[in-house]
C-alpha positions in Angstrom: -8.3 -25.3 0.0 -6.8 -22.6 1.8 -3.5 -20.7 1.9 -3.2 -22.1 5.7 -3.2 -25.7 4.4 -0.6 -24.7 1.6 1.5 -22.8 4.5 1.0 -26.2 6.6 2.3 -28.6 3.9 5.5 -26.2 3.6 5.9 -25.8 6.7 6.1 -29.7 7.5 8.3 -29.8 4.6 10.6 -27.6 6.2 11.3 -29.4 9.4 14.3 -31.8 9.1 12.0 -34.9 10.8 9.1 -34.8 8.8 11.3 -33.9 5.5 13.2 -36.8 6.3 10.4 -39.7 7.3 8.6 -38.0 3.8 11.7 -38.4 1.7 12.6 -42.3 2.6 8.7 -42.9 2.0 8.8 -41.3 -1.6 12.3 -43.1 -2.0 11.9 -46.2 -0.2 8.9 -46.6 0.0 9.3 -47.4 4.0 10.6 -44.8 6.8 13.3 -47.7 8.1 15.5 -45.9 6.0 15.0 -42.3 7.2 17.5 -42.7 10.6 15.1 -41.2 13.6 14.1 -42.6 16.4 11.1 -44.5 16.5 9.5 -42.1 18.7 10.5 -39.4 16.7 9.4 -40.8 13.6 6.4 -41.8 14.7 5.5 -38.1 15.3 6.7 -37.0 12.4 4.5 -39.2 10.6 1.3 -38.6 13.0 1.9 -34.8 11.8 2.5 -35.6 8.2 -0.8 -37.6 8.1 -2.8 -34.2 9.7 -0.8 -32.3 6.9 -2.4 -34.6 4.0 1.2 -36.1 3.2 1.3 -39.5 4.3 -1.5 -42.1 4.6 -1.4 -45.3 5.9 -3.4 -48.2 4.5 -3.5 -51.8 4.8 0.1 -52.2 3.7 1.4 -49.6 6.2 2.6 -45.9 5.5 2.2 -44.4 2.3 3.4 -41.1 0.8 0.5 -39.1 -0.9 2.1 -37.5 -3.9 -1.1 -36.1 -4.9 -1.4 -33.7 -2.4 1.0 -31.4 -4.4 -1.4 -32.0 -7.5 -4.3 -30.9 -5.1 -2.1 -28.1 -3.9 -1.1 -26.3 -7.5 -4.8 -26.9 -8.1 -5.4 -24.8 -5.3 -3.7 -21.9 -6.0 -4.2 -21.5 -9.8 -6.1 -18.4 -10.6 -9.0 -18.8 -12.3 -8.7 -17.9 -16.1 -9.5 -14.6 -17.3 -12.2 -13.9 -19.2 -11.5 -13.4 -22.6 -12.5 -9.5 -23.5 -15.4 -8.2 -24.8 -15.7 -7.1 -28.5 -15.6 -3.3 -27.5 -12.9 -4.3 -25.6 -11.0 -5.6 -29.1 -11.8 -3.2 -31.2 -9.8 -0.3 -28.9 -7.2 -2.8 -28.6 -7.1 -2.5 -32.4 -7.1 0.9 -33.2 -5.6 2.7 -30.1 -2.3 2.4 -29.5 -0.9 4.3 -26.2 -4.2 6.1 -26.2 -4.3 7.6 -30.0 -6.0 6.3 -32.7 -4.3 4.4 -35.6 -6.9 5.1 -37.9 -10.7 6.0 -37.4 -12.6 2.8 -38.3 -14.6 2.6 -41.4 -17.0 0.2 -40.2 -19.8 1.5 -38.7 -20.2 -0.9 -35.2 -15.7 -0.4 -34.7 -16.5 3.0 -35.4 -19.3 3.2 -32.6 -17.3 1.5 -29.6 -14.2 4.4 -30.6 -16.2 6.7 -30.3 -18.4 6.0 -27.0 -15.0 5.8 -25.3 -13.7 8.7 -26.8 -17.1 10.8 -25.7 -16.1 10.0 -21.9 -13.5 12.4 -22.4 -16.4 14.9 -22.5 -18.7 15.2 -19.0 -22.0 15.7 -18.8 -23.9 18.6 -18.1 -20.8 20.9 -19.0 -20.4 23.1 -21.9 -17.5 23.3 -24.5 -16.2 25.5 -26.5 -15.1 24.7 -30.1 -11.6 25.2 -29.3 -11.5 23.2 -26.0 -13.5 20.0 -27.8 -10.6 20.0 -30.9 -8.0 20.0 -28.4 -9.4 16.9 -26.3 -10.0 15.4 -29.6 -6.7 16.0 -31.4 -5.0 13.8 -28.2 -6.5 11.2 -30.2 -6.1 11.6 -33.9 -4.9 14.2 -35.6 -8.3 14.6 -38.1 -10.3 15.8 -35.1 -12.5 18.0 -37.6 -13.4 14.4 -38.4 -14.2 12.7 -35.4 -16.1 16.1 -34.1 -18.6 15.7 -37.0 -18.6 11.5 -36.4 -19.5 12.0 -32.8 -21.9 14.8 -33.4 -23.9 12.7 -36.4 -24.0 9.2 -34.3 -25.4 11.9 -31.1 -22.5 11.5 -29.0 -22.1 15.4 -29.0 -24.2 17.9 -29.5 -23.8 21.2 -30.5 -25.0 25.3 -30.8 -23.1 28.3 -31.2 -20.0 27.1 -31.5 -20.6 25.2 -28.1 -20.5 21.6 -27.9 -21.9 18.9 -25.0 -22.4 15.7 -24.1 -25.4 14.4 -26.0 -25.1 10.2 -25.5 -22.7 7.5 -25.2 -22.3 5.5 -22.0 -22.1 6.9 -18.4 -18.8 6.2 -15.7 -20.4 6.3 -13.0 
């Protein structure tokens, strides 16, 4: 369904002929009670029909009630899908971008710390001082998550001089 159907429905819902001949439908279930012209009301009810409004059927005119149902249907957003575990595991421990805690469990530990190395480019060179202060924007035990992303190969280092050794890529 498109938004040009939606903008057609309220649109014949806006004009004064067709909202009338559509109300005494709904109300009366006849338009004899809607006070046009039968010219008019003819034409209101010719357009309301094109608009998926009104039907007519054995009995004579009927208002379709359903075509707000097919509407709202229309125009509801598809859900969102529900996040990934990395994605609930940051959720967990970072709040406004610093660490509560450093997980204990290896796997929690793993997903902090890939998204923590993409602080980190590739290819370019660190020094020690420069790496504790990207890391301390994080959790204040940077010491500790140096040596954690050094051990799980995230970081690598010689001389004092750390780089990017692993974790995943933005590309």
């Amino acid at each position: 369904m498109s938004e040009d159907q939606i903008r057609r429905v309220l649109g014949l819902l806006s004009q004064d002929d067709t909202l009338r001949v559509f109300s005494a439908l709904v109300l009366h279930g006849t338009t004899g009670e809607c006070g046009l012209a039968p010219e008019a009301e003819r034409r209101a009810l010719d357009r309301l029909e094109r608009g998926g409004l009104v039907t007519r059927d054995s009995g004579g005119w009927r208002a379709r009630r359903e075509r707000f149902r097919e509407l709202l249907h229309a125009t509801t957003p598809p859900p969102a899908p529900a996040p990934d575990a990395e994605s609930r595991v940051l959720q967990t421990f970072l709040v406004e971008g610093r660490l509560r805690a450093i997980p204990t469990r290896r796997e929690k530990r793993l997903a902090v710390l890939g998204y923590i190395a993409r602080v980190f480019e590739p290819g370019v060179r660190y020094p020690e001082k420069d790496v504790n202060v990207a890391l301390r924007a994080f959790h204040d035990d940077y010491a500790a998550l140096r040596r954690y992303l050094i051990d799980e190969g995230l970081l690598a280092r010689e001389n004092n001089v750390y780089w990017r050794s692993g974790g995943p890529v933005d590309v």
